[in-house]
C-alpha positions in Angstrom: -10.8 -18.4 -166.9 -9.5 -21.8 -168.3 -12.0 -25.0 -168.4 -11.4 -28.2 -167.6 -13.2 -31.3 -167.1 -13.0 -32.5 -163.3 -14.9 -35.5 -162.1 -17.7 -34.6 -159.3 -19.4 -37.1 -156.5 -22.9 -36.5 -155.1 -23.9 -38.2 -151.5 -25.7 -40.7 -153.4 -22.1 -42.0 -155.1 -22.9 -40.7 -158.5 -19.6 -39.8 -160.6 -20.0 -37.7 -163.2 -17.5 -35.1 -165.3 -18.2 -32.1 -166.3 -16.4 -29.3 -168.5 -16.0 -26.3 -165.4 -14.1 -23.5 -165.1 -11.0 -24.4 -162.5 -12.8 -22.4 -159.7 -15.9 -24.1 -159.8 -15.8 -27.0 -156.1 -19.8 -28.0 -156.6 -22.0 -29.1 -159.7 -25.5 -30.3 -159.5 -25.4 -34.4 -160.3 -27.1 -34.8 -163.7 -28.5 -38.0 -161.6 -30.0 -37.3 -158.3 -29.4 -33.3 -159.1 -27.9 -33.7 -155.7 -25.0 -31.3 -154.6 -22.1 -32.9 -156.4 -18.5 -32.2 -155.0 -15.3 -32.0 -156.9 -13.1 -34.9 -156.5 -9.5 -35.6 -157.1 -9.7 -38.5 -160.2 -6.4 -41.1 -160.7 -4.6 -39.8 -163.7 -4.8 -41.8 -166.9 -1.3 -43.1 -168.1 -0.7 -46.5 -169.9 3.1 -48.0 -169.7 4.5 -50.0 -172.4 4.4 -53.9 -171.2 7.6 -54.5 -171.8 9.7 -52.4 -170.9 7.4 -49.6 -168.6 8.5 -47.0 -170.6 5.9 -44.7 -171.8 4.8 -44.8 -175.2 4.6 -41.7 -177.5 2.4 -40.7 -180.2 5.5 -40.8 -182.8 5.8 -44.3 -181.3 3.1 -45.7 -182.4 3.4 -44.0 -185.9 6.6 -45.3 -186.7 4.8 -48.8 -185.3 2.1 -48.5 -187.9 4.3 -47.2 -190.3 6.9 -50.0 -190.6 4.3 -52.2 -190.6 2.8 -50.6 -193.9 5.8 -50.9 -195.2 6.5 -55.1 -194.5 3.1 -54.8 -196.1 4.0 -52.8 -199.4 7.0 -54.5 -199.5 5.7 -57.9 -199.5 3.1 -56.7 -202.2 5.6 -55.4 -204.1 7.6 -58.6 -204.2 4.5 -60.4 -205.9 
């Protein structure tokens, strides 16, 4: 059975995650230890400001890694 972490709710409005298998609708809250239900959370995505494209990992390497080079460059040239 695959885990995955899924937000839960108790009556009293606690929100908590936990690491569950996908079957699992009810936790205890780690708060209250009230019945906690499964909820359905927002995704997380972040858009580029600019643009609204969305950024990759590779992006932000080659980001970083032009900028190391301006700096070795300009080091270099000293």
């Amino acid at each position: 059975m695959p885990k995955r972490i899924f937000e839960f709710r108790c009556v009293k409005d606690h929100v908590s995650e936990k690491y569950v298998d996908d079957e699992v609708t009810s936790v205890e809250c780690p708060h209250c230890h009230n019945d906690a239900s499964r909820i359905i959370s927002s995704p997380m995505f972040k858009l580029e400001g600019f643009t609204g494209a969305f950024p990759t990992a590779y992006d932000a390497w080659e980001r970083k890694r032009a900028e190391a080079m301006r700096v070795a460059h300009k080091q270099n040239a000293e």
